[in-house]
C-alpha positions in Angstrom: 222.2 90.9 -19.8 220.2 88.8 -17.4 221.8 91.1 -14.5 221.5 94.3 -16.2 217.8 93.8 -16.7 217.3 92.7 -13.0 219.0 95.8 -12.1 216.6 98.1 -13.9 213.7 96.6 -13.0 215.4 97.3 -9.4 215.8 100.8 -10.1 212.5 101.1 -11.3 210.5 99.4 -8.8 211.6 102.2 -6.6 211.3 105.1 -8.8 207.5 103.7 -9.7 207.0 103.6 -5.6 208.3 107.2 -5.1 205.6 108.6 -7.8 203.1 106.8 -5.9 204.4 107.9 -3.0 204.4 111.4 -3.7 200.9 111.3 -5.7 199.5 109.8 -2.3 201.1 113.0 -0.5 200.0 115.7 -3.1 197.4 118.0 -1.0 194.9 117.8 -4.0 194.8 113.7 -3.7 194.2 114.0 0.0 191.5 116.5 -0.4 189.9 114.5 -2.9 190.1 111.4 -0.8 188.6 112.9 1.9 186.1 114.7 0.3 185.0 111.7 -1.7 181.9 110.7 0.6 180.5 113.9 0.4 180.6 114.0 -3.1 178.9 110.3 -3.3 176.5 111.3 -0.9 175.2 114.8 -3.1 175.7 112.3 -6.2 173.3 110.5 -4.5 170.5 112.4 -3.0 170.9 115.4 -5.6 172.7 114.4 -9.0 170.5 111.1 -9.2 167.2 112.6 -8.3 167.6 116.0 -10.4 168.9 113.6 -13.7 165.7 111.6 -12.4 163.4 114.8 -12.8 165.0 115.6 -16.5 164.1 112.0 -17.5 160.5 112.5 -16.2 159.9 115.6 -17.6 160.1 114.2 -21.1 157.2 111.5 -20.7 153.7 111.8 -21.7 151.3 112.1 -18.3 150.5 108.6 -18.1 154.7 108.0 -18.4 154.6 105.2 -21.3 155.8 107.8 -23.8 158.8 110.0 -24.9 157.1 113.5 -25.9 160.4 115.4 -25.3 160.0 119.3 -24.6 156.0 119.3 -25.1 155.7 119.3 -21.3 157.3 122.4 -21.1 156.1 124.6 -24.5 152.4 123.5 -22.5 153.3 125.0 -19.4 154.7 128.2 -21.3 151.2 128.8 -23.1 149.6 128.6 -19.9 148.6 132.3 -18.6 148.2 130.5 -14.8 152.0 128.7 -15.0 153.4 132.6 -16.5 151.4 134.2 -13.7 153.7 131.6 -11.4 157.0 132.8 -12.9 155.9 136.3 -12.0 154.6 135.4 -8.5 158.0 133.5 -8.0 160.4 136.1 -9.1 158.5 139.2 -7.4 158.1 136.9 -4.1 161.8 135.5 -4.1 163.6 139.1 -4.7 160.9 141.0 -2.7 161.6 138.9 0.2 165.6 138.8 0.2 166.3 141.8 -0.4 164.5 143.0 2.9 165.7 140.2 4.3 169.2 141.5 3.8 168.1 144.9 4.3 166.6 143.9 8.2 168.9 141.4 9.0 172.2 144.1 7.8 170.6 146.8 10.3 169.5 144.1 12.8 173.4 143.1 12.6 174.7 146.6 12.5 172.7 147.4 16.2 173.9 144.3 17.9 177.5 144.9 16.7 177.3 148.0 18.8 175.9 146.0 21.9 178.4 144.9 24.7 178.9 141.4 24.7 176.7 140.2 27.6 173.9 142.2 26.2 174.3 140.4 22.8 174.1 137.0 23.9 170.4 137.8 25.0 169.5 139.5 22.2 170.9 137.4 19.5 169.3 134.5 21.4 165.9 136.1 21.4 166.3 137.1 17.6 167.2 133.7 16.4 163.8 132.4 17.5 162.1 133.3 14.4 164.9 131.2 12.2 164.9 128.3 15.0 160.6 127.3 15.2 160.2 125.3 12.2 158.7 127.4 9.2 155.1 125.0 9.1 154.4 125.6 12.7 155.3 129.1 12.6 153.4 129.7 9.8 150.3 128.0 11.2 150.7 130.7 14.1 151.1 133.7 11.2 147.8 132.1 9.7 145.5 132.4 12.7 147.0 136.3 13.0 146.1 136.5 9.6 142.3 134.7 10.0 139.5 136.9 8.5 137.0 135.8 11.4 139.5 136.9 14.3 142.3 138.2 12.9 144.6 140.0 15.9 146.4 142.0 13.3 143.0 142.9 12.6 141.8 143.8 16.1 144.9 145.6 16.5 144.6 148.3 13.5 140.8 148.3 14.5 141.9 149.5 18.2 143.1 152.8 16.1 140.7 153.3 14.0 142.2 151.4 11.0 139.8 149.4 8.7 140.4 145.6 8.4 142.7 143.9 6.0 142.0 141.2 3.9 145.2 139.6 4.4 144.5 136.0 2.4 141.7 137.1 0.8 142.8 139.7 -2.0 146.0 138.2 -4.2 147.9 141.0 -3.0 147.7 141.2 0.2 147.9 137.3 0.2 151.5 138.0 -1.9 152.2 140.4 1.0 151.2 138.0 4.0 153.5 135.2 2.6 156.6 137.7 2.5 156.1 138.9 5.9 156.1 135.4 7.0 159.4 135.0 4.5 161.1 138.0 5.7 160.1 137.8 9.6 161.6 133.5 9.4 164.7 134.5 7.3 166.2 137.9 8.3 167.4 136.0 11.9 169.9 134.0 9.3 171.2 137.3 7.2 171.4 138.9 10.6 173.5 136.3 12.4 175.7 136.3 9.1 176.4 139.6 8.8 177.1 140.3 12.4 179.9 137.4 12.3 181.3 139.7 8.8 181.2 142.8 10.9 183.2 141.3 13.7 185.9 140.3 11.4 186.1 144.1 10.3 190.0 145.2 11.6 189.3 148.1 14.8 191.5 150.1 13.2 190.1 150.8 10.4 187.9 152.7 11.8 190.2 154.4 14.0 191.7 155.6 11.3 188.6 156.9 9.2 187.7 158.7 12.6 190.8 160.3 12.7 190.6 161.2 8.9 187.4 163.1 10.0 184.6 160.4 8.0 181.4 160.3 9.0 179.6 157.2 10.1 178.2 157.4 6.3 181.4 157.4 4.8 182.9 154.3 7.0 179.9 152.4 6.3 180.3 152.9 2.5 183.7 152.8 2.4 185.0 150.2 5.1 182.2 147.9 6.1 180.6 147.5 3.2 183.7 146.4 0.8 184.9 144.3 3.6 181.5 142.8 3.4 180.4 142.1 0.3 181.6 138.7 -0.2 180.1 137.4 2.5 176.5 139.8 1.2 176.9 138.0 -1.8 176.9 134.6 -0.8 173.9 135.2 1.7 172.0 136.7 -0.7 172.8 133.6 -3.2 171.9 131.1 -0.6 168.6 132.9 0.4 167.9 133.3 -3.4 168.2 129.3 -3.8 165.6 128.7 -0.4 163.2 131.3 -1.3 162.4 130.2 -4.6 161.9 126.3 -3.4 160.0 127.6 -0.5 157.1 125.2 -0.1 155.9 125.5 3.4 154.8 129.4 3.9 152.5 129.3 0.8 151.3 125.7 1.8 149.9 126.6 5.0 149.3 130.1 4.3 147.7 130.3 1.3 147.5 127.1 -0.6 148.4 129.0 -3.8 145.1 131.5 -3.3 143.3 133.2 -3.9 142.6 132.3 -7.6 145.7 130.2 -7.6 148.0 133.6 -7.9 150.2 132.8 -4.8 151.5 130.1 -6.2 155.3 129.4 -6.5 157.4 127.0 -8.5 157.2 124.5 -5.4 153.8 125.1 -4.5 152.6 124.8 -7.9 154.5 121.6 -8.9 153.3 119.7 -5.5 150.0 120.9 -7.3 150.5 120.1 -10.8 152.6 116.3 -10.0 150.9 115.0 -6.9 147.4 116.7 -6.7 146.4 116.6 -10.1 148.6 113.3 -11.0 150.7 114.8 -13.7 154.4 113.8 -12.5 156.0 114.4 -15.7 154.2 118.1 -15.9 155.1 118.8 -12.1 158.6 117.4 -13.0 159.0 120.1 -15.5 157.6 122.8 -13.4 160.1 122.1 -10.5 163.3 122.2 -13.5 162.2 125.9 -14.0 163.9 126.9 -11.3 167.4 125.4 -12.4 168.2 128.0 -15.3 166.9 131.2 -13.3 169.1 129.9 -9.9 171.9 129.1 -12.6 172.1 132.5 -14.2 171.9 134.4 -10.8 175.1 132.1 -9.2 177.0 132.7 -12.2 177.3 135.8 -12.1 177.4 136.6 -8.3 180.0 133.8 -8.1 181.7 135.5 -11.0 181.9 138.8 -8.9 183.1 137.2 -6.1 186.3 135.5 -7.8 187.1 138.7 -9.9 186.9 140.8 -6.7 189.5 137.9 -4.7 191.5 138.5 -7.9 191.8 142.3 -7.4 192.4 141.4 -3.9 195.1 139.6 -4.5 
């Protein structure tokens, strides 16, 4: 008996060290493994401090207190934080969508380039994305100055009255997404090109010698091929624009009338200027459900059409 149970526990010692064996080999395990910093590292410096932010948001101002949701039904009854959900929404889709309309025809003219002439343009088109967006707003402010405005001079020079560019709300909305769309439509260019080079030749050649227009292979063949890759720009553009900070903090400082504001701006406002961290806490977590809904769905898309695809 005594040599029967040494002999299992033989056979199974090995049998236990195989399963381990091949566990440690599965691709999954190694991906896991090697991912695992990363994961620690966003655990770190995003899980932690968004849990953080929930936690504050349910404090009383002074943070001694548990008041729950109250920090939030304020900020609804407030007719200046609604007038920031509008500003935020109008600003954010406003500004990616000619983002992606600029940078798409930006990419769609250097496609057709020859290769030394795009490395000089692409260069000189990347500037915009490259400065960082406080200084280069700083220069957009100056162009924008009531006092000595070149804009200004410019339109003068043809007979073109000035414009109050920071001075009326909606040209101030205006100014900050020129500043939006002139820093970000480098990145949806740049993107788009690299979609458009992985577009097969001969696709084309074949839609030419179907007899399509230039219409028709855009609609039909660059387009579908693209749209993945539309999608996920316009997702990740989406998620910066509406936690821009900088443009509206050296352009307008949430003026006129506090009706530039966005959920950034006016949380910096709300948690730091005015002291109320558990308020600005909550203003900042209003961005989480409208960013949440919007990559659900495009993410959605984007897995159904890889299903079709495959």
């Amino acid at each position: 008996m005594a040599d029967g149970s040494l002999v299992m526990q033989g056979a199974a010692a090995p049998m236990g060290g195989s399963a381990l064996r091949r566990f440690a080999r599965r691709r999954s395990t190694v991906a896991f493994v090697m991912t695992l910093p990363l994961i620690l590292v966003i655990g770190g410096l995003v899980a932690w401090p968004a849990g953080y932010a929930i936690y504050l948001s349910t404090l009383n101002r002074r943070m001694t207190e548990f008041i729950g949701l109250t920090n939030f039904e304020i900020l609804l009854e407030s007719d200046s934080f609604r007038m920031v959900i509008f500003q935020s929404v109008f600003f954010a889709v406003t500004a990616v969508i000619l983002k992606a309309l600029i940078g798409f025809w930006l990419a769609h003219m250097l496609h057709h380039i020859p290769t030394k002439g795009q490395r000089k343009w692409r260069g000189m088109l990347l500037v915009p994305w490259v400065i960082p967006p406080a200084l280069s707003t700083l220069g957009w402010w100056w162009m924008f100055d009531p006092s000595y405005s070149s804009i200004n001079w410019l339109l003068n020079i043809f007979a073109v009255p000035s414009v109050p560019w920071l001075g009326e709300p909606w040209w101030a909305r205006i100014s900050v997404i020129i500043v939006n769309v002139w820093y970000g439509a480098p990145f949806f260019m740049i993107m788009y090109l690299a979609a458009l080079k992985s577009v097969p030749e001969a696709l084309y050649e074949a839609a030419a010698i179907d007899g399509a227009t230039s219409w028709q292979r855009l609609r039909y063949i660059t387009l579908p091929m693209m749209r993945n890759i539309i999608s996920i720009t316009v997702l990740f553009s989406l998620i910066v624009t509406f936690a821009n900070y900088d443009i509206v903090r050296v352009l307008t400082n949430g003026g006129p009338r506090d009706l530039t504001h966005v959920f950034a701006s006016y949380a910096f406002q709300v948690g730091i200027l005015a002291g109320n961290i558990p308020r600005g806490a909550a203003v900042s977590l209003f961005m989480f459900p409208i960013l949440g809904v919007i990559a659900f769905f495009v993410l959605r898309g984007i897995n159904k059409r890889n299903r079709e695809e495959a």
